[in-house]
N, CA, C and O atoms as a MOPAC input file, in Angstrom:
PM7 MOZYME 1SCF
protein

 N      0.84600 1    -1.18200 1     0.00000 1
 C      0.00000 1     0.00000 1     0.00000 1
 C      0.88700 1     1.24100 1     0.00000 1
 O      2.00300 1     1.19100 1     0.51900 1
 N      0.47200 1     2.23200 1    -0.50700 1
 C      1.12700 1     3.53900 1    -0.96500 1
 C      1.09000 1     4.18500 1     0.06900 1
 O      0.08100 1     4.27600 1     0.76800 1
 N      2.30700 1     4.78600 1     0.34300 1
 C      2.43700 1     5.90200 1     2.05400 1
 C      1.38200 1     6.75600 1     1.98900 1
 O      0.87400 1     7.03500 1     3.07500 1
 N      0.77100 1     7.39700 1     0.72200 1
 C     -0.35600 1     8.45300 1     0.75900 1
 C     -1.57900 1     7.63800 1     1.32400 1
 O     -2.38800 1     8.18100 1     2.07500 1
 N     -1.71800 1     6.04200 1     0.86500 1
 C     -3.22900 1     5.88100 1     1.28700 1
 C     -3.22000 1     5.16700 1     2.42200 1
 O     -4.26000 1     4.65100 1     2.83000 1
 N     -1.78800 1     5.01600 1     3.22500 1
 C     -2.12800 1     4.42500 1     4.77400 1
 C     -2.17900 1     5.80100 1     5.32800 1
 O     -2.74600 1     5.72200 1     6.41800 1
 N     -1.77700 1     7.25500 1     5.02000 1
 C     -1.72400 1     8.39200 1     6.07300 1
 C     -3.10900 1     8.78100 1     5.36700 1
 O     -3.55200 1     9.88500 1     5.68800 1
 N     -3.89700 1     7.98700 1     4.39800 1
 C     -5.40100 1     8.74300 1     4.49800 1
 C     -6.53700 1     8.04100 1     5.32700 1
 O     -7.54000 1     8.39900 1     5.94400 1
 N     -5.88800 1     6.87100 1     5.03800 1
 C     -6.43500 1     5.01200 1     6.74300 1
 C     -6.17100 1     6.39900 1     8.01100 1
 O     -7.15000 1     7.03700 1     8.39800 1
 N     -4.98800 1     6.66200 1     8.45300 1
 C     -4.80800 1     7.34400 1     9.78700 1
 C     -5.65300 1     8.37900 1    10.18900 1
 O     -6.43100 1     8.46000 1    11.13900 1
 N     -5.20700 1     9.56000 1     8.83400 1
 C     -6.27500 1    10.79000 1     9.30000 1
 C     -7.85300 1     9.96400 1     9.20000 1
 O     -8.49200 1    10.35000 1    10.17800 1
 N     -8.39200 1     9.33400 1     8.67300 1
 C     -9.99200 1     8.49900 1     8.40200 1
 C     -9.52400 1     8.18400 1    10.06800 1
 O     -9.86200 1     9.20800 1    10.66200 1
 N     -8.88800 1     7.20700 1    11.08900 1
 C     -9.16000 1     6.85900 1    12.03200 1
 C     -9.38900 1     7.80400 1    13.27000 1
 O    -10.10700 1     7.62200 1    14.25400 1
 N     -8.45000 1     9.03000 1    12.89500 1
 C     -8.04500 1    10.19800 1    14.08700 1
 C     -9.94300 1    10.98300 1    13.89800 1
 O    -10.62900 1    11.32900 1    14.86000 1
 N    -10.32000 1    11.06200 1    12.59500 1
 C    -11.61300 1    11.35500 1    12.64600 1
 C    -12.56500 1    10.60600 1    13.29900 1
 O    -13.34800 1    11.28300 1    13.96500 1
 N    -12.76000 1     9.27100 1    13.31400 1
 C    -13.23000 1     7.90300 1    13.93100 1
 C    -13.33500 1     8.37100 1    15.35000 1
 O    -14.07000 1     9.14700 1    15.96100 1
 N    -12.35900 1     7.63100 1    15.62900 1
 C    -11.69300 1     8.04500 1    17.50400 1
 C    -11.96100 1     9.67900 1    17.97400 1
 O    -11.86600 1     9.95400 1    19.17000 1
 N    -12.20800 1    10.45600 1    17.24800 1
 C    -13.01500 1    12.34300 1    17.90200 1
 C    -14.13900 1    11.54100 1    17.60900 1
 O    -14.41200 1    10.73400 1    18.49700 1
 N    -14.95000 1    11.53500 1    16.50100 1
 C    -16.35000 1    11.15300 1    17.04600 1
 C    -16.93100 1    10.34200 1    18.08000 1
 O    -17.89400 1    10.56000 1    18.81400 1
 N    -16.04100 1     9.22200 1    17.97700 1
 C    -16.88300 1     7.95900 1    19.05600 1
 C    -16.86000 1     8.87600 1    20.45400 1
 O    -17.77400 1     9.04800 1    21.26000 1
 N    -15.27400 1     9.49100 1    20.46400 1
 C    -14.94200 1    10.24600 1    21.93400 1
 C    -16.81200 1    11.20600 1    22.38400 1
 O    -17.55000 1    11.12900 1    23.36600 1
 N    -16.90000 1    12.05900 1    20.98300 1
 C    -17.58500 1    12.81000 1    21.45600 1
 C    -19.15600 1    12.38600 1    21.73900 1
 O    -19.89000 1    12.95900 1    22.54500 1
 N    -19.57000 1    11.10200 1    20.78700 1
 C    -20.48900 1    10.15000 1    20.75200 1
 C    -20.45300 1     9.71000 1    22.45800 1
 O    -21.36900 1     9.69800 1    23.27900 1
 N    -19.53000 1     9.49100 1    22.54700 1
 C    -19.72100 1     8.94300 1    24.28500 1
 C    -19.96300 1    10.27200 1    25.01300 1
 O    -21.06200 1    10.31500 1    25.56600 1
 N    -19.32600 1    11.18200 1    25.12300 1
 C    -19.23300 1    12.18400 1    26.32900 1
 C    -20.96100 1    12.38200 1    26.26300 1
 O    -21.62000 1    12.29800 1    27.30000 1
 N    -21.55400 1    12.63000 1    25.03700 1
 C    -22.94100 1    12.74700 1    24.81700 1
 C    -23.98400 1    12.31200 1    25.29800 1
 O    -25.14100 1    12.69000 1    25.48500 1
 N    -23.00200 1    10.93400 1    25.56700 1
 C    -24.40500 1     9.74500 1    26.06600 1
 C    -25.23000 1     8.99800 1    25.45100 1
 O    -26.19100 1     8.31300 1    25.80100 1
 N    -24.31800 1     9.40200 1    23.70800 1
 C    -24.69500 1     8.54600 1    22.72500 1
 C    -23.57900 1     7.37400 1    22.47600 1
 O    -22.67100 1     7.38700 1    21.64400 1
 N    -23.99400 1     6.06100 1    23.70800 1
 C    -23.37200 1     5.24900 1    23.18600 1
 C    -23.13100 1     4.02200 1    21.89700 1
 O    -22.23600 1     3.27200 1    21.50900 1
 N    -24.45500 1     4.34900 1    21.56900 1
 C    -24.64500 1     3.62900 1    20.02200 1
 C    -23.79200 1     3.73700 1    19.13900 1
 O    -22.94900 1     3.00700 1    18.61700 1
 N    -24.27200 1     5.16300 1    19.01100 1
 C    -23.10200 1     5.88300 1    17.86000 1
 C    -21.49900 1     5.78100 1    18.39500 1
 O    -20.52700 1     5.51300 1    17.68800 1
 N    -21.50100 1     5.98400 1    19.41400 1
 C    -19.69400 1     5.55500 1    19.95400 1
 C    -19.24100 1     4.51500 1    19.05400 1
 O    -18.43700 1     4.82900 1    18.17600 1
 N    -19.84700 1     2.72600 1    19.19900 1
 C    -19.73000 1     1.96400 1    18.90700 1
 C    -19.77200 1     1.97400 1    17.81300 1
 O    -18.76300 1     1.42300 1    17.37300 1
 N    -20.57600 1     2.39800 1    16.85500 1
 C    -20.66800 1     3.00900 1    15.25300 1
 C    -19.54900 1     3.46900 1    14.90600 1
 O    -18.92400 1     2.74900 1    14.12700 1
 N    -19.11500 1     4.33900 1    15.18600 1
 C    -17.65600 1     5.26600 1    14.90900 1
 C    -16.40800 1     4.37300 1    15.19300 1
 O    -15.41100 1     4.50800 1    14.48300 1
 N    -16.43300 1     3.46000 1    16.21500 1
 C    -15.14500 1     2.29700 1    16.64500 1
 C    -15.68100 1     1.35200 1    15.76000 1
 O    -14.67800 1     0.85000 1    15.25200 1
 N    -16.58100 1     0.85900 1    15.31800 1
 C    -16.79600 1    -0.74500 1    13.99000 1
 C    -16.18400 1     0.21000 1    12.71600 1
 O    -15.43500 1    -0.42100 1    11.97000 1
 N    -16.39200 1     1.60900 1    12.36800 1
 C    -15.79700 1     2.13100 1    11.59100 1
 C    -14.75200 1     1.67900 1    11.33500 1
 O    -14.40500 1     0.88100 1    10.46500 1
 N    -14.05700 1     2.34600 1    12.33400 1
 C    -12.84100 1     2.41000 1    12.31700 1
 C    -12.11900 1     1.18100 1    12.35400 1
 O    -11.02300 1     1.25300 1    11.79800 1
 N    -12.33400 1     0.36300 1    12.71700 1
 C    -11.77600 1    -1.29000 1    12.92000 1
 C    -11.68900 1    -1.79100 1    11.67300 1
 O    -10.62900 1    -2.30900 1    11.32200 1
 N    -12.84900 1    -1.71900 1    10.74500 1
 C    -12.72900 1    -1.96000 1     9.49000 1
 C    -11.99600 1    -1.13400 1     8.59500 1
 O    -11.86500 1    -1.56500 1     7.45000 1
 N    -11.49700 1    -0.04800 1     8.87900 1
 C    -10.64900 1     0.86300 1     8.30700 1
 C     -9.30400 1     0.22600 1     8.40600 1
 O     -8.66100 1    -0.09800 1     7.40700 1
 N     -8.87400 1     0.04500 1     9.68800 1
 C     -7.80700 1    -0.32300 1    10.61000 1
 C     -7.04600 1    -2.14400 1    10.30800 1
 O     -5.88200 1    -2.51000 1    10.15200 1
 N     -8.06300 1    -2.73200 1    10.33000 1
 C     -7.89500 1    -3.89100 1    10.03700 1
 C     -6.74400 1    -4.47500 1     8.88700 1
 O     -6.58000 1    -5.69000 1     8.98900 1
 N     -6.32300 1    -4.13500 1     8.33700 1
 C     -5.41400 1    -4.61800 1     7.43700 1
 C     -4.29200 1    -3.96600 1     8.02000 1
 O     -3.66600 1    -3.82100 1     6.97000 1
 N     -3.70400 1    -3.56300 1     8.71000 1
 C     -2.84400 1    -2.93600 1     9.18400 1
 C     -2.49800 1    -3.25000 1    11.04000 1
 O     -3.07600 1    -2.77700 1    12.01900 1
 N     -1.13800 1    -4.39200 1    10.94900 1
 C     -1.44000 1    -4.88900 1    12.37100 1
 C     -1.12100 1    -3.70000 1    13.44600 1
 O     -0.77400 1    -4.25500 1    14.48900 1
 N     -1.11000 1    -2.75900 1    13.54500 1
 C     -1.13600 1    -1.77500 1    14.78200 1
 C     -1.84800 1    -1.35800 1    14.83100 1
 O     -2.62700 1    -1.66300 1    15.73400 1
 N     -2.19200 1    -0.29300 1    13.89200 1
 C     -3.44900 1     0.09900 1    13.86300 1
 C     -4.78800 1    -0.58300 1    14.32500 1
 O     -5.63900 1     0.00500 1    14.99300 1
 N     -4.92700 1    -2.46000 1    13.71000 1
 C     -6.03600 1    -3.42800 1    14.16000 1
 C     -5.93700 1    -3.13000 1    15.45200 1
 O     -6.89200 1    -2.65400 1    16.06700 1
 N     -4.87900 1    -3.35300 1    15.95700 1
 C     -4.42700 1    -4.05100 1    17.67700 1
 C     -5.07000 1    -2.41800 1    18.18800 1
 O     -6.10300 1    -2.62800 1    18.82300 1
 N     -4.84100 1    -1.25200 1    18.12000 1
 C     -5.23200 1    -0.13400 1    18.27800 1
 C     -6.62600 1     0.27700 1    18.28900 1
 O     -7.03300 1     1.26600 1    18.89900 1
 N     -7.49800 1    -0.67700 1    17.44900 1
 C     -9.05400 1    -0.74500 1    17.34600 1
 C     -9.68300 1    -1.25300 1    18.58700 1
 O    -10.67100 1    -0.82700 1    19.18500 1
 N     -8.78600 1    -2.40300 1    18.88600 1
 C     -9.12700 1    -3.34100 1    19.51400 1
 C     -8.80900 1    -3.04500 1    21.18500 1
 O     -9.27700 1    -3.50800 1    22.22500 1
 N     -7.95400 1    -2.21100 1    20.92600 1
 C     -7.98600 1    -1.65600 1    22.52900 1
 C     -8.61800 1    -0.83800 1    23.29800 1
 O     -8.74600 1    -0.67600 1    24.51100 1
 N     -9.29400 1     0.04400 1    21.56100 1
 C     -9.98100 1     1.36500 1    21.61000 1
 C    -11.62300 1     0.78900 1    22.26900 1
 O    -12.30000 1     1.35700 1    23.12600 1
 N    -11.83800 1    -0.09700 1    21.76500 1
 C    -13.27000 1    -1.14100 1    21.69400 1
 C    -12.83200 1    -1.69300 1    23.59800 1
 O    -13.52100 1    -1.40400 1    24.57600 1
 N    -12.09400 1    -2.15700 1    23.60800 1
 C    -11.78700 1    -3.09900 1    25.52300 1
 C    -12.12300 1    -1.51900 1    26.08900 1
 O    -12.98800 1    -1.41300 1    26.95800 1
 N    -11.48800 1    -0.39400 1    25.62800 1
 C    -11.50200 1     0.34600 1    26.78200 1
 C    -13.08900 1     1.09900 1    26.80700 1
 O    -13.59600 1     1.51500 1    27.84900 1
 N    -13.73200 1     1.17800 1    25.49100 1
 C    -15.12800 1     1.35200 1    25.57300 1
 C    -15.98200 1     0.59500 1    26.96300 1
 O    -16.40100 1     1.01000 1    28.04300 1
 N    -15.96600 1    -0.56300 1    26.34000 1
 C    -16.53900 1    -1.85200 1    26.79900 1
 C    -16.42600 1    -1.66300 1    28.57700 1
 O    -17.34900 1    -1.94000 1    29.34200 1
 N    -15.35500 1    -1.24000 1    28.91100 1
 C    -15.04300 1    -1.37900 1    30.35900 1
 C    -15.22400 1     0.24800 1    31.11000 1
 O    -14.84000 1     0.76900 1    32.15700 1
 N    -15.92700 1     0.62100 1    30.07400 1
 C    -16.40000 1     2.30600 1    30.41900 1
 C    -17.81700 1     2.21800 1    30.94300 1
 O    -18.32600 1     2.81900 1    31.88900 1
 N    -18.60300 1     0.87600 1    29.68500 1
 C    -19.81600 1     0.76500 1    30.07300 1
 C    -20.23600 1    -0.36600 1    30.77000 1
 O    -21.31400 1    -0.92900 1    30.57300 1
 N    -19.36500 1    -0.71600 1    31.61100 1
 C    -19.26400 1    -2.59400 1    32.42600 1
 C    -19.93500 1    -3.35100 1    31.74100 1
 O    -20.86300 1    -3.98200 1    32.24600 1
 N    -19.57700 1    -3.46900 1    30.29000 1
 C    -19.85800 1    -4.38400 1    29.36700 1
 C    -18.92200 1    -5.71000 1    29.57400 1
 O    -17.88000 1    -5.64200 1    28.92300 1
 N    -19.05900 1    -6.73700 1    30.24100 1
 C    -18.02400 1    -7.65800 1    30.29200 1
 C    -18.07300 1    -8.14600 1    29.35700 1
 O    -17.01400 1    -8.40200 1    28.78300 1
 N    -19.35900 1    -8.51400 1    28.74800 1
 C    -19.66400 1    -9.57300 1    27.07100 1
 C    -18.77900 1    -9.25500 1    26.21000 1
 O    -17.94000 1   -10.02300 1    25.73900 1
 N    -18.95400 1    -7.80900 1    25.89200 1
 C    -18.20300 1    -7.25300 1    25.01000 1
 C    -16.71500 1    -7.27000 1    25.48000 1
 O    -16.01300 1    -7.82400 1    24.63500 1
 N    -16.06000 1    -6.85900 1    26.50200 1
 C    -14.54300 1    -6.73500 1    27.06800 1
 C    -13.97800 1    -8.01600 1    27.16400 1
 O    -12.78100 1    -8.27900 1    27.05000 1
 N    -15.17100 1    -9.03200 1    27.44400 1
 C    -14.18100 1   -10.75900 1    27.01600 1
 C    -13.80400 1   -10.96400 1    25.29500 1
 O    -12.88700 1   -11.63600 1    24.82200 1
 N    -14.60800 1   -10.33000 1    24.72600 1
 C    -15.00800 1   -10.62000 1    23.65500 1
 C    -13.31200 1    -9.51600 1    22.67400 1
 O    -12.70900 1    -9.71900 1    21.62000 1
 N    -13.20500 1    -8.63000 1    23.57700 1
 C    -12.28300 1    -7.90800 1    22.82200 1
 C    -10.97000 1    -8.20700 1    23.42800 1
 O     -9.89500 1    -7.79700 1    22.99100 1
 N    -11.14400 1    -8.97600 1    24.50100 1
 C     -9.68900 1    -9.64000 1    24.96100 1
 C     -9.39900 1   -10.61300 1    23.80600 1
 O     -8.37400 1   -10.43100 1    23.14900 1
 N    -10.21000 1   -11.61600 1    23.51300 1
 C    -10.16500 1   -12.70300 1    22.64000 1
 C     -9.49500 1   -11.88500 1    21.14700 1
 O     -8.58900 1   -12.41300 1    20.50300 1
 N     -9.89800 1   -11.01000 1    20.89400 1
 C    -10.00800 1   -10.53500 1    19.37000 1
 C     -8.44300 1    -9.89500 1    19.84700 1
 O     -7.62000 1   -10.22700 1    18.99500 1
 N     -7.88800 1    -9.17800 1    20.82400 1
 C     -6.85800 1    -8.87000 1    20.84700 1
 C     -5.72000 1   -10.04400 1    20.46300 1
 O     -4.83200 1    -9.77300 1    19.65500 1
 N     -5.81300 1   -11.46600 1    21.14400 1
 C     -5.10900 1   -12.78000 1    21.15500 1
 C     -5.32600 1   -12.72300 1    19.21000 1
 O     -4.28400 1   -12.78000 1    18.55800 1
 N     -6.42300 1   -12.63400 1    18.58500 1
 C     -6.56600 1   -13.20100 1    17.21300 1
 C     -5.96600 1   -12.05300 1    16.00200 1
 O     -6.00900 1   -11.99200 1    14.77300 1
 N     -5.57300 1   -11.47000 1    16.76500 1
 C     -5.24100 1   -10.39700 1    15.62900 1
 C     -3.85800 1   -10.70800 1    15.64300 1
 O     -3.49100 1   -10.17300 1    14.59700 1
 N     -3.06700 1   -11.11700 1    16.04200 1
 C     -1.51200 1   -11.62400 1    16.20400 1
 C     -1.75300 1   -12.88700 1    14.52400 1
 O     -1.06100 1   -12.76800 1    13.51300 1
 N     -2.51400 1   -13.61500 1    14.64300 1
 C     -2.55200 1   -14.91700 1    14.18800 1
 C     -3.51800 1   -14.49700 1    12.97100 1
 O     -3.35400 1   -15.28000 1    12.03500 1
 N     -4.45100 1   -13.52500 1    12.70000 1
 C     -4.82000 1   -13.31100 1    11.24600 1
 C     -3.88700 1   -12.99000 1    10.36400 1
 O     -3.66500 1   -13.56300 1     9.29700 1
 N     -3.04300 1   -11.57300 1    11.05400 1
 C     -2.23800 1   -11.25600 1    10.77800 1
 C     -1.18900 1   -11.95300 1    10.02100 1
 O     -0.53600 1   -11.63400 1     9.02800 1
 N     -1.21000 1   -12.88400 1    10.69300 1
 C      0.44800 1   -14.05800 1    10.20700 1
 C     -0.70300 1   -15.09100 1     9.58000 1
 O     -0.56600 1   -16.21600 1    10.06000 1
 N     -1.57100 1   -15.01200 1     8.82700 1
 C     -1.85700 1   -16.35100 1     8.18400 1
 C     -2.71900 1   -15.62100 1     6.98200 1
 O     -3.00500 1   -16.04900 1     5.86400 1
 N     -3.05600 1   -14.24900 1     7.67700 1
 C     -3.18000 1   -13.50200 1     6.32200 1
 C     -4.84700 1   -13.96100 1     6.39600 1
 O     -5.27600 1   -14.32400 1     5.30100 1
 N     -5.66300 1   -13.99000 1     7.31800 1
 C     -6.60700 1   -14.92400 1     6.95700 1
 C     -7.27000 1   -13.11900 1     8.20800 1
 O     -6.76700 1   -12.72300 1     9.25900 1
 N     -8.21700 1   -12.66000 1     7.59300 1
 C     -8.64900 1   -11.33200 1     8.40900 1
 C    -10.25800 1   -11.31200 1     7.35900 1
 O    -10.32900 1   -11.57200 1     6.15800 1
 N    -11.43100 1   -10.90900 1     8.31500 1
 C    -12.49800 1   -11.16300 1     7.81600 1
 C    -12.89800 1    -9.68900 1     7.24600 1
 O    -13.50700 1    -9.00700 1     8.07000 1
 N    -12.65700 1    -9.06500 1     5.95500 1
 C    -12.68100 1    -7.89700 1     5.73200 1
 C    -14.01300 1    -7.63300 1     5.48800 1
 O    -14.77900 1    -8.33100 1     4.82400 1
 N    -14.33800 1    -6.25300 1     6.24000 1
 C    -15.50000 1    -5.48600 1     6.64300 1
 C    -15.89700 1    -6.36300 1     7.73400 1
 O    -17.12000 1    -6.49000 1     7.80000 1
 N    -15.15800 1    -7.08200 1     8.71400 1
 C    -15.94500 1    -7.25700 1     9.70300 1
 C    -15.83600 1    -6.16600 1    11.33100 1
 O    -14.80300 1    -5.88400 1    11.93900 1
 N    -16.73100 1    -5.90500 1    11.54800 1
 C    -16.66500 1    -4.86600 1    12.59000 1
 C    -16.09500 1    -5.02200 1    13.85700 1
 O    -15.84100 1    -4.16500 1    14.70300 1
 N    -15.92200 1    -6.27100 1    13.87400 1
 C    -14.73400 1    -6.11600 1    15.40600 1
 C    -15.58200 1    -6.34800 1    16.77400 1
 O    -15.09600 1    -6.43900 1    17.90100 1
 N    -16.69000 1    -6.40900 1    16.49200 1
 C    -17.28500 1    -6.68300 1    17.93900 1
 C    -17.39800 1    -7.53800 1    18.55500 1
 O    -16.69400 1    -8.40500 1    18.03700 1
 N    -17.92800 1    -7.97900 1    19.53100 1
 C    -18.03400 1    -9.60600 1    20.26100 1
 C    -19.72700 1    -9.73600 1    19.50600 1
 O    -19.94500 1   -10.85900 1    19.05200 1
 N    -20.56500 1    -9.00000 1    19.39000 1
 C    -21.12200 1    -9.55800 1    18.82600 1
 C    -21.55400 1   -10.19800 1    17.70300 1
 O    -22.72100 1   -10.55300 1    17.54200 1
 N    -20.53800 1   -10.38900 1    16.80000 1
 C    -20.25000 1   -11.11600 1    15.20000 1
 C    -19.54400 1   -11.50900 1    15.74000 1
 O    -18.98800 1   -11.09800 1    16.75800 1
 N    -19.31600 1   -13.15200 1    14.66800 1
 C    -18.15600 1   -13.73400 1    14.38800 1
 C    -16.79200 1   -13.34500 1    14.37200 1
 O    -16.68200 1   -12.54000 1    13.44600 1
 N    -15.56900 1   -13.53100 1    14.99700 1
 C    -14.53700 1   -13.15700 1    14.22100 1
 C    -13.89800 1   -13.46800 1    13.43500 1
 O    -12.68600 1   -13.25400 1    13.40400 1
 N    -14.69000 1   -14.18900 1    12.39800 1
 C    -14.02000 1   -14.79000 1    11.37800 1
 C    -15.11400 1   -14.85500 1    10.22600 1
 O    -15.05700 1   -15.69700 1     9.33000 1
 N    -16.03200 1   -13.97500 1    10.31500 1
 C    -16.93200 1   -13.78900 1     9.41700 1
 C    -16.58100 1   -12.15900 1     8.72300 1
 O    -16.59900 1   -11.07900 1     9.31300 1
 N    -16.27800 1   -12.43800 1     7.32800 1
 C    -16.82300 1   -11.32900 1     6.42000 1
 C    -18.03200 1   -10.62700 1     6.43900 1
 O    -18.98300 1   -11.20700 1     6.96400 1
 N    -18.28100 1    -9.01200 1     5.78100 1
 C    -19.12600 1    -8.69400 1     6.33700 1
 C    -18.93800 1    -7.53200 1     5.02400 1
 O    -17.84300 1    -7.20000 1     4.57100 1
 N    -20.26700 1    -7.01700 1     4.54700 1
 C    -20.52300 1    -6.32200 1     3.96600 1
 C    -20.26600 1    -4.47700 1     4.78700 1
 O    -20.73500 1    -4.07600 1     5.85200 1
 N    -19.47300 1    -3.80500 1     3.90200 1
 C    -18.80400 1    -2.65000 1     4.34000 1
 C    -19.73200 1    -1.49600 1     3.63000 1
 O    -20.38700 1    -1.93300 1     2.68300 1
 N    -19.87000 1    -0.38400 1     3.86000 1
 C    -19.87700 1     1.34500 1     3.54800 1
 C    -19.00300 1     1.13000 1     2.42200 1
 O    -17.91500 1     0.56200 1     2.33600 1
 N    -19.86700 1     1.82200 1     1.42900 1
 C    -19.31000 1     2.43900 1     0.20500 1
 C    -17.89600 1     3.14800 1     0.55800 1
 O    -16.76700 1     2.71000 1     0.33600 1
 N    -18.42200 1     4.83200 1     1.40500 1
 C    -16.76700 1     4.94600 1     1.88900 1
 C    -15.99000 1     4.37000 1     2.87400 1
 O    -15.06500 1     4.84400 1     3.53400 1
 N    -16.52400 1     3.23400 1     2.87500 1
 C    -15.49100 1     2.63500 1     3.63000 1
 C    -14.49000 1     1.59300 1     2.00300 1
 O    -13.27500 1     1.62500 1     1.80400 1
 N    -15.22500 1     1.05200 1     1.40900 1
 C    -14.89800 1     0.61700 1     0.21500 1
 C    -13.43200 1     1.50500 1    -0.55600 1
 O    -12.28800 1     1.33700 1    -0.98000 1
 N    -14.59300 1     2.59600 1    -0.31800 1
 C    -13.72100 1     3.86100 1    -1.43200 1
 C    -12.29100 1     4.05700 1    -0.56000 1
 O    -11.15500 1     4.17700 1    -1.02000 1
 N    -12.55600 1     4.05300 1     0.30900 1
 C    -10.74200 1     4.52800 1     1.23800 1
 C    -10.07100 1     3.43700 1     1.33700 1
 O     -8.84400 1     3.49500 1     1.25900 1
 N    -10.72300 1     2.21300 1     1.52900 1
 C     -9.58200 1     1.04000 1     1.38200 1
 C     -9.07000 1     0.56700 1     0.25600 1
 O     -8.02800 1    -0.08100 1     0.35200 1
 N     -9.80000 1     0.82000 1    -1.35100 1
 C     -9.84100 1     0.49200 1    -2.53400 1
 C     -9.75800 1     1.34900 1    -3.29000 1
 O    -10.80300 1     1.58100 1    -3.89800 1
 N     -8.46500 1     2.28300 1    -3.65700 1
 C     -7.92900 1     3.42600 1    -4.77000 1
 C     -9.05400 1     2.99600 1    -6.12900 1
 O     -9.51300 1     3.84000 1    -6.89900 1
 N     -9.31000 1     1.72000 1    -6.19000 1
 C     -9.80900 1     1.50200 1    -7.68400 1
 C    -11.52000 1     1.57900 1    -7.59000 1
 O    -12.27900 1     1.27600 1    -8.51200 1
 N    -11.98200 1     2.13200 1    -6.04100 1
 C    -13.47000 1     1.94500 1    -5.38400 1
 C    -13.65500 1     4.07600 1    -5.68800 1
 O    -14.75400 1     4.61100 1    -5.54600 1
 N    -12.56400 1     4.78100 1    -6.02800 1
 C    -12.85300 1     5.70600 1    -6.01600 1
 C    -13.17600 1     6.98600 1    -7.22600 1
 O    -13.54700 1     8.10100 1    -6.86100 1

Protein backbone atom coordinates (compact mmCIF):
# COMPACT_ATOMS: atom_id res chain seq x y z
CA UNK A 1 0.00 0.00 0.00
CA UNK A 2 1.13 3.54 -0.97
CA UNK A 3 2.44 5.90 2.05
CA UNK A 4 -0.36 8.45 0.76
CA UNK A 5 -3.23 5.88 1.29
CA UNK A 6 -2.13 4.42 4.77
CA UNK A 7 -1.72 8.39 6.07
CA UNK A 8 -5.40 8.74 4.50
CA UNK A 9 -6.44 5.01 6.74
CA UNK A 10 -4.81 7.34 9.79
CA UNK A 11 -6.27 10.79 9.30
CA UNK A 12 -9.99 8.50 8.40
CA UNK A 13 -9.16 6.86 12.03
CA UNK A 14 -8.05 10.20 14.09
CA UNK A 15 -11.61 11.36 12.65
CA UNK A 16 -13.23 7.90 13.93
CA UNK A 17 -11.69 8.05 17.50
CA UNK A 18 -13.01 12.34 17.90
CA UNK A 19 -16.35 11.15 17.05
CA UNK A 20 -16.88 7.96 19.06
CA UNK A 21 -14.94 10.25 21.93
CA UNK A 22 -17.58 12.81 21.46
CA UNK A 23 -20.49 10.15 20.75
CA UNK A 24 -19.72 8.94 24.28
CA UNK A 25 -19.23 12.18 26.33
CA UNK A 26 -22.94 12.75 24.82
CA UNK A 27 -24.40 9.74 26.07
CA UNK A 28 -24.69 8.55 22.73
CA UNK A 29 -23.37 5.25 23.19
CA UNK A 30 -24.64 3.63 20.02
CA UNK A 31 -23.10 5.88 17.86
CA UNK A 32 -19.69 5.56 19.95
CA UNK A 33 -19.73 1.96 18.91
CA UNK A 34 -20.67 3.01 15.25
CA UNK A 35 -17.66 5.27 14.91
CA UNK A 36 -15.15 2.30 16.64
CA UNK A 37 -16.80 -0.74 13.99
CA UNK A 38 -15.80 2.13 11.59
CA UNK A 39 -12.84 2.41 12.32
CA UNK A 40 -11.78 -1.29 12.92
CA UNK A 41 -12.73 -1.96 9.49
CA UNK A 42 -10.65 0.86 8.31
CA UNK A 43 -7.81 -0.32 10.61
CA UNK A 44 -7.90 -3.89 10.04
CA UNK A 45 -5.41 -4.62 7.44
CA UNK A 46 -2.84 -2.94 9.18
CA UNK A 47 -1.44 -4.89 12.37
CA UNK A 48 -1.14 -1.77 14.78
CA UNK A 49 -3.45 0.10 13.86
CA UNK A 50 -6.04 -3.43 14.16
CA UNK A 51 -4.43 -4.05 17.68
CA UNK A 52 -5.23 -0.13 18.28
CA UNK A 53 -9.05 -0.75 17.35
CA UNK A 54 -9.13 -3.34 19.51
CA UNK A 55 -7.99 -1.66 22.53
CA UNK A 56 -9.98 1.36 21.61
CA UNK A 57 -13.27 -1.14 21.69
CA UNK A 58 -11.79 -3.10 25.52
CA UNK A 59 -11.50 0.35 26.78
CA UNK A 60 -15.13 1.35 25.57
CA UNK A 61 -16.54 -1.85 26.80
CA UNK A 62 -15.04 -1.38 30.36
CA UNK A 63 -16.40 2.31 30.42
CA UNK A 64 -19.82 0.77 30.07
CA UNK A 65 -19.26 -2.59 32.43
CA UNK A 66 -19.86 -4.38 29.37
CA UNK A 67 -18.02 -7.66 30.29
CA UNK A 68 -19.66 -9.57 27.07
CA UNK A 69 -18.20 -7.25 25.01
CA UNK A 70 -14.54 -6.74 27.07
CA UNK A 71 -14.18 -10.76 27.02
CA UNK A 72 -15.01 -10.62 23.65
CA UNK A 73 -12.28 -7.91 22.82
CA UNK A 74 -9.69 -9.64 24.96
CA UNK A 75 -10.16 -12.70 22.64
CA UNK A 76 -10.01 -10.54 19.37
CA UNK A 77 -6.86 -8.87 20.85
CA UNK A 78 -5.11 -12.78 21.15
CA UNK A 79 -6.57 -13.20 17.21
CA UNK A 80 -5.24 -10.40 15.63
CA UNK A 81 -1.51 -11.62 16.20
CA UNK A 82 -2.55 -14.92 14.19
CA UNK A 83 -4.82 -13.31 11.25
CA UNK A 84 -2.24 -11.26 10.78
CA UNK A 85 0.45 -14.06 10.21
CA UNK A 86 -1.86 -16.35 8.18
CA UNK A 87 -3.18 -13.50 6.32
CA UNK A 88 -6.61 -14.92 6.96
CA UNK A 89 -8.65 -11.33 8.41
CA UNK A 90 -12.50 -11.16 7.82
CA UNK A 91 -12.68 -7.90 5.73
CA UNK A 92 -15.50 -5.49 6.64
CA UNK A 93 -15.94 -7.26 9.70
CA UNK A 94 -16.66 -4.87 12.59
CA UNK A 95 -14.73 -6.12 15.41
CA UNK A 96 -17.29 -6.68 17.94
CA UNK A 97 -18.03 -9.61 20.26
CA UNK A 98 -21.12 -9.56 18.83
CA UNK A 99 -20.25 -11.12 15.20
CA UNK A 100 -18.16 -13.73 14.39
CA UNK A 101 -14.54 -13.16 14.22
CA UNK A 102 -14.02 -14.79 11.38
CA UNK A 103 -16.93 -13.79 9.42
CA UNK A 104 -16.82 -11.33 6.42
CA UNK A 105 -19.13 -8.69 6.34
CA UNK A 106 -20.52 -6.32 3.97
CA UNK A 107 -18.80 -2.65 4.34
CA UNK A 108 -19.88 1.35 3.55
CA UNK A 109 -19.31 2.44 0.20
CA UNK A 110 -16.77 4.95 1.89
CA UNK A 111 -15.49 2.64 3.63
CA UNK A 112 -14.90 0.62 0.22
CA UNK A 113 -13.72 3.86 -1.43
CA UNK A 114 -10.74 4.53 1.24
CA UNK A 115 -9.58 1.04 1.38
CA UNK A 116 -9.84 0.49 -2.53
CA UNK A 117 -7.93 3.43 -4.77
CA UNK A 118 -9.81 1.50 -7.68
CA UNK A 119 -13.47 1.95 -5.38
CA UNK A 120 -12.85 5.71 -6.02
Amino acid sequence: MAEKDRLRIVAFLAEEYLAADRAEQAGEGAAAWHHLERAHIAAQMHFRLHWQSHIKMLQMAGRDRDWREGIGQVARLFLVPLGHLTGRLPVGNTGRANVSAFAPMEMAQDLKSLLDPSQR
